[in-house]
C-alpha positions as CSV (number, residue, x, y, z in Angstrom):
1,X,103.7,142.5,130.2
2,X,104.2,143.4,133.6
3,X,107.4,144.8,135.9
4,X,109.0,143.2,138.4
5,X,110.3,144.7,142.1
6,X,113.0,146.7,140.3
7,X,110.4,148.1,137.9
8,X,111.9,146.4,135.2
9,X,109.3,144.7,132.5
10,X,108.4,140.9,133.1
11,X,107.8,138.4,131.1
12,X,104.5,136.1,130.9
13,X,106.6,133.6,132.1
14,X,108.6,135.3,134.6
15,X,105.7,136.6,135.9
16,X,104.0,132.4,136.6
17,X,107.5,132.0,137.9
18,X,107.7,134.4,140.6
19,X,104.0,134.1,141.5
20,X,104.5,130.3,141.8
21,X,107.8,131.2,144.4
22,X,105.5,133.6,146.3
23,X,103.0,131.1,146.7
24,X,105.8,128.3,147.8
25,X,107.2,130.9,150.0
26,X,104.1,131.4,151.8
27,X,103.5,127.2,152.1
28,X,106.7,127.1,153.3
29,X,106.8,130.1,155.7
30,X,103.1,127.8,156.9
31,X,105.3,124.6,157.4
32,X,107.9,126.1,159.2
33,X,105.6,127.5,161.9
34,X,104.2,124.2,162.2
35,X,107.6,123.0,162.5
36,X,108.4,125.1,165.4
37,X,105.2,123.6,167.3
38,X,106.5,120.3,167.1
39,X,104.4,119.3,163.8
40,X,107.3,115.9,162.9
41,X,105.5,116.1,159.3
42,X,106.2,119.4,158.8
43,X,109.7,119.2,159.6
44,X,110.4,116.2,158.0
45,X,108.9,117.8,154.6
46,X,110.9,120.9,155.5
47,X,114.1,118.7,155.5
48,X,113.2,117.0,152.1
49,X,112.7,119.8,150.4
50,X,116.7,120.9,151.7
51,X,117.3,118.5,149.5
52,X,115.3,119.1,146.5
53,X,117.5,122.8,146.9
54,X,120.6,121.5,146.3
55,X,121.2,122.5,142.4
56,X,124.0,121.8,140.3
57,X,126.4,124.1,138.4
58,X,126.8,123.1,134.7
59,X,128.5,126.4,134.0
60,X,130.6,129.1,135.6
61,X,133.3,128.8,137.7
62,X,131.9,126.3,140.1
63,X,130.8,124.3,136.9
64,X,130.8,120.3,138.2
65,X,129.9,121.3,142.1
66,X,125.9,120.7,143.7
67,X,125.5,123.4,146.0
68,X,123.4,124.6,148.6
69,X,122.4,128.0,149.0
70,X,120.7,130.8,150.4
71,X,120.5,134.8,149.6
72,X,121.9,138.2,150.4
73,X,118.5,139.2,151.8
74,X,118.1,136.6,154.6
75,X,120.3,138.3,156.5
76,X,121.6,142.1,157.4
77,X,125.2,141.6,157.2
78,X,125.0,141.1,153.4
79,X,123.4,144.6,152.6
80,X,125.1,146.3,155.2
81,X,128.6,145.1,154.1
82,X,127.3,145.9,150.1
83,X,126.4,149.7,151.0
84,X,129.5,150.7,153.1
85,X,131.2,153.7,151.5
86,X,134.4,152.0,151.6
87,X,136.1,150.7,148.9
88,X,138.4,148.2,149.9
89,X,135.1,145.9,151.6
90,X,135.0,142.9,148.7
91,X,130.9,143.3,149.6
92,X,130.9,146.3,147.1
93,X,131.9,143.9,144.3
94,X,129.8,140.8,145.1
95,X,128.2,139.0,142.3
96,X,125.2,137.7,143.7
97,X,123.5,141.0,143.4
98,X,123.4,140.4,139.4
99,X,121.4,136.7,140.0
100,X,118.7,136.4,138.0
101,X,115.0,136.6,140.2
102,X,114.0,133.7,140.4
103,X,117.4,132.4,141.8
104,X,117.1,135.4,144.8
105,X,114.0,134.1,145.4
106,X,114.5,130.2,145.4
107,X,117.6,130.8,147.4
108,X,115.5,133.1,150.4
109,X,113.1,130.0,151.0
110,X,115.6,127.8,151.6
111,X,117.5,130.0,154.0
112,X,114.4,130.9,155.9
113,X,113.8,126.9,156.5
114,X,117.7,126.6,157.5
115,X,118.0,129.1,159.4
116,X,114.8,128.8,161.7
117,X,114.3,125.5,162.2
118,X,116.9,123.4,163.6
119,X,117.0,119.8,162.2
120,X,118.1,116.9,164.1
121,X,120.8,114.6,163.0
122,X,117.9,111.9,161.8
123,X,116.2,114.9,159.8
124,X,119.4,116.4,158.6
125,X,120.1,112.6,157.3
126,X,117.1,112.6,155.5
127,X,118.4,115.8,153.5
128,X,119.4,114.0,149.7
129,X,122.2,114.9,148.9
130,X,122.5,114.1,145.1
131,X,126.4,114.4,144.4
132,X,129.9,113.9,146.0
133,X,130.8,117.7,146.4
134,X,128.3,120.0,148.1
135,X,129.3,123.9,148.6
136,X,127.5,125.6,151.0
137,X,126.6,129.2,150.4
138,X,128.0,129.4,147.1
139,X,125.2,132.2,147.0
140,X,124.2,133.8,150.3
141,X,126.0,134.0,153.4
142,X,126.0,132.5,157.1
143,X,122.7,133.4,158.8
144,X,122.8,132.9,162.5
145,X,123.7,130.0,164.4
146,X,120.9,127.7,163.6
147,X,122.0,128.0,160.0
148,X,125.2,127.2,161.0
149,X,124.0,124.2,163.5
150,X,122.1,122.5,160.5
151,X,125.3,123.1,158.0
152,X,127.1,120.9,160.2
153,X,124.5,118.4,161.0
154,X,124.2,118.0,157.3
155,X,127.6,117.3,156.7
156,X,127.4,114.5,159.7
157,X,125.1,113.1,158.3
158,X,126.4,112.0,155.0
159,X,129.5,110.9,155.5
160,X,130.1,110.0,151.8
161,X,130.6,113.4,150.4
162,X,132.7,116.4,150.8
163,X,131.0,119.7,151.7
164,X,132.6,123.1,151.9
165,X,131.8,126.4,153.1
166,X,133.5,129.6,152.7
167,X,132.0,132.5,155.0
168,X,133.3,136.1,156.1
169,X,131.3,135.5,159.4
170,X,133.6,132.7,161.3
171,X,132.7,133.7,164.8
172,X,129.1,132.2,164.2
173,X,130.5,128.7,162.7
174,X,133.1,129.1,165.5
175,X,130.3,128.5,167.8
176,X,128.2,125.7,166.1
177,X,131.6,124.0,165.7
178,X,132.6,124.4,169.4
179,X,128.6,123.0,170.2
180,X,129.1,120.4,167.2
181,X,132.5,119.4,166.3
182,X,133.6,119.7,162.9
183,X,132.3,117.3,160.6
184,X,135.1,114.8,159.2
185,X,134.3,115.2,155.3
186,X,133.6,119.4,156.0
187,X,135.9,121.5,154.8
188,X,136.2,125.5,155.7
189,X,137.1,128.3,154.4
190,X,137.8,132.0,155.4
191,X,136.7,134.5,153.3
192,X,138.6,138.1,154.2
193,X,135.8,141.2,154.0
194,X,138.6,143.6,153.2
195,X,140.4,143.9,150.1
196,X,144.3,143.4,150.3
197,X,143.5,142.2,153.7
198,X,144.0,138.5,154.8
199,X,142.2,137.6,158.1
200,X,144.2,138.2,161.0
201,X,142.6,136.0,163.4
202,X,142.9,132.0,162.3
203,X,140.8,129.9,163.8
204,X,142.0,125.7,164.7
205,X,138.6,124.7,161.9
206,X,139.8,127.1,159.0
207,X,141.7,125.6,156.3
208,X,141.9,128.0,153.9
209,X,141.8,132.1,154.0
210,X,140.5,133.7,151.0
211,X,141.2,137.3,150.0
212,X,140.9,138.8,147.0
213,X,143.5,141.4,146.0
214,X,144.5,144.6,143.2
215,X,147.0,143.6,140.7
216,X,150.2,145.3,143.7
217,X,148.4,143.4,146.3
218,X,148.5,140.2,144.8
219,X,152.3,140.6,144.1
220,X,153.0,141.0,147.3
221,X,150.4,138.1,148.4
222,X,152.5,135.8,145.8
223,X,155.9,137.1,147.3
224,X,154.5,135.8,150.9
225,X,153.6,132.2,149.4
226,X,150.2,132.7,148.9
227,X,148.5,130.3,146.5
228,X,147.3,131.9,143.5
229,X,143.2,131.1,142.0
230,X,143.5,133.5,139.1
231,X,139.7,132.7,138.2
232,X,139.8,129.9,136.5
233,X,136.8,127.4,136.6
234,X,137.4,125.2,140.0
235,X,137.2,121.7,137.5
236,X,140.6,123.1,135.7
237,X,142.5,123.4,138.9
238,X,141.7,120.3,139.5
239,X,139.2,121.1,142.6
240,X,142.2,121.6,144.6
241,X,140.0,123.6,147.4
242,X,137.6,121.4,147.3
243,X,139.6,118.1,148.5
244,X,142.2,119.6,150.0
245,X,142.4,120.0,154.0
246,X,145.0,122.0,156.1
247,X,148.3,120.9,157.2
248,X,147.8,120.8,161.2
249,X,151.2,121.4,161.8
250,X,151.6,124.1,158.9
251,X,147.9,126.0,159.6
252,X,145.6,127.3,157.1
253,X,146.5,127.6,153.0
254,X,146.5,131.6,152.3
255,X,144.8,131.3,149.0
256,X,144.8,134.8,146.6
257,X,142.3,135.9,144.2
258,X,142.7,139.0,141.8
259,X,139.8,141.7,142.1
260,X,137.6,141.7,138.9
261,X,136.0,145.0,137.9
262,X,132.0,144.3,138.1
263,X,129.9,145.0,135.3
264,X,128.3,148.3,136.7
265,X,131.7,150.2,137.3
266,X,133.3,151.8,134.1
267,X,136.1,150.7,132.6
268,X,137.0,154.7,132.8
269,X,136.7,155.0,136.4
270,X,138.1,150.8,137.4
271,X,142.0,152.3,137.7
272,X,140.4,155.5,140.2
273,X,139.1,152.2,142.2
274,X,141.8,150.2,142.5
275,X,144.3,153.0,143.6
276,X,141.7,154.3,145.9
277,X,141.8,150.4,147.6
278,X,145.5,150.4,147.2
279,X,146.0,154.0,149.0
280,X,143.6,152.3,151.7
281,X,145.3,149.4,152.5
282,X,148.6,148.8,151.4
283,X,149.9,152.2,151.0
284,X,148.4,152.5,154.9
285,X,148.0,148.9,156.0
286,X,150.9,147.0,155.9
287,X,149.0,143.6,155.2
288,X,150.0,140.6,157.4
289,X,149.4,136.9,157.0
């Protein structure tokens, strides 16, 4: 048996795995720097296999959703955000740290293709889209603006389904939607970085915010009208922010989350957390929607 990057022991099988996703990597890697030189095979093999990425979720809370998604380390504002010291930045808590491997790894290629090679609207069409409802980043986050570009290219493109993105970094999809225009069936979402904290700035695009909040923060969230997800699988609410766009006259739904403790913090030292985010933003930070 060997060990994986985190030293950890590997299976026979994990082992094939990852070697097969290093080797695919480094075809891929191949392919998009023929892409770049103008190679039309290359990028139209790079925009099929965009497709073949799109997976679906037969469990969790996104159970009934395809999605299409990239990984924490294909860009720096992931690992930056997850190793700030304070403890009201939602990073600290995110749950795509605890993906399996193979996912990481699966999820990297494809945002290397998406966010350096910028498809056209025929090679963003010929991205298969298998179902009706397509999340982007469901894993991962916003890249740069090519990422962005093809995002909304894609959702152009196939004008049959619904596609939503949620992202904490709106100024870059503010950009590719003010050089694009925002796709008809695409539906955006907000995410707030800061605990307690709904975004302050609201862009015309958005039609949801997202924050997450500690058992006093969501009180007050649900006293200011706030909708409440309480965690639920997304199929049992009915897929409500998933079909549902904003009110142009009304702006943005504020939608509210509660903060769940992640497995590596102890149930001892969870209540020192939450009154440490508390003290930092509602006891100092009168939050404002």
């Amino acid at each position: 048996m060997t060990t994986n990057t985190t030293g950890e022991p590997e299976s026979e099988r994990a082992r094939k795995q990852r070697e097969n996703q290093e080797k695919r990597h480094l075809e891929t890697l191949a392919q998009i720097a023929q892409a770049l030189e103008g190679n039309t095979a290359a990028r139209v093999a790079l925009a099929l296999q965009t497709g073949r990425a799109i997976t679906y979720h037969n469990s969790g809370k996104i159970e009934g959703i395809f999605s299409l998604d990239t990984a924490c380390s294909n860009n720096d504002f992931c690992p930056r955000m997850q190793a700030t010291e304070s403890p009201e930045v939602i990073c600290k808590y995110c749950y795509t740290r605890n993906l399996w491997d193979s996912a990481t790894r699966a999820h990297h290629i494809t945002g290397e293709i998406l966010s350096q090679v910028e498809f056209t609207a025929e090679e963003a069409a010929l991205v298969l889209v298998p179902g009706l409802t397509v999340r982007y980043n469901s894993d991962g986050e916003i890249i740069n603006l090519t990422h962005a570009i093809n995002l909304l290219r894609i959702a152009a493109t196939h004008p049959a389904a619904t596609f939503t993105i949620w992202t904490k970094r709106p100024a870059i999809l503010d950009q590719a939607i003010r050089q694009e225009g925002k796709p008809a069936n695409l539906i955006c979402g907000v995410s707030s970085p800061m605990i307690n904290t709904p975004f302050k700035e609201i862009w015309s695009w958005a039609d949801f915010v997202f924050t997450v909040y500690t058992p006093r923060g969501m009180a007050e969230a649900l006293a200011r009208g706030e909708i409440e997800c309480n965690g639920r699988k997304c199929m049992e609410c009915g897929f409500h922010c998933y079909r549902t766009h904003r009110s142009e006259s009304a702006g943005p739904v504020y939608v509210a989350e509660a903060l769940r403790k992640p497995g590596e913090i102890s149930a001892k030292t969870w209540p020192d957390v939450i009154a440490s985010i508390d003290a930092a933003t509602l006891d100092r930070q009168p939050v404002e929607a």
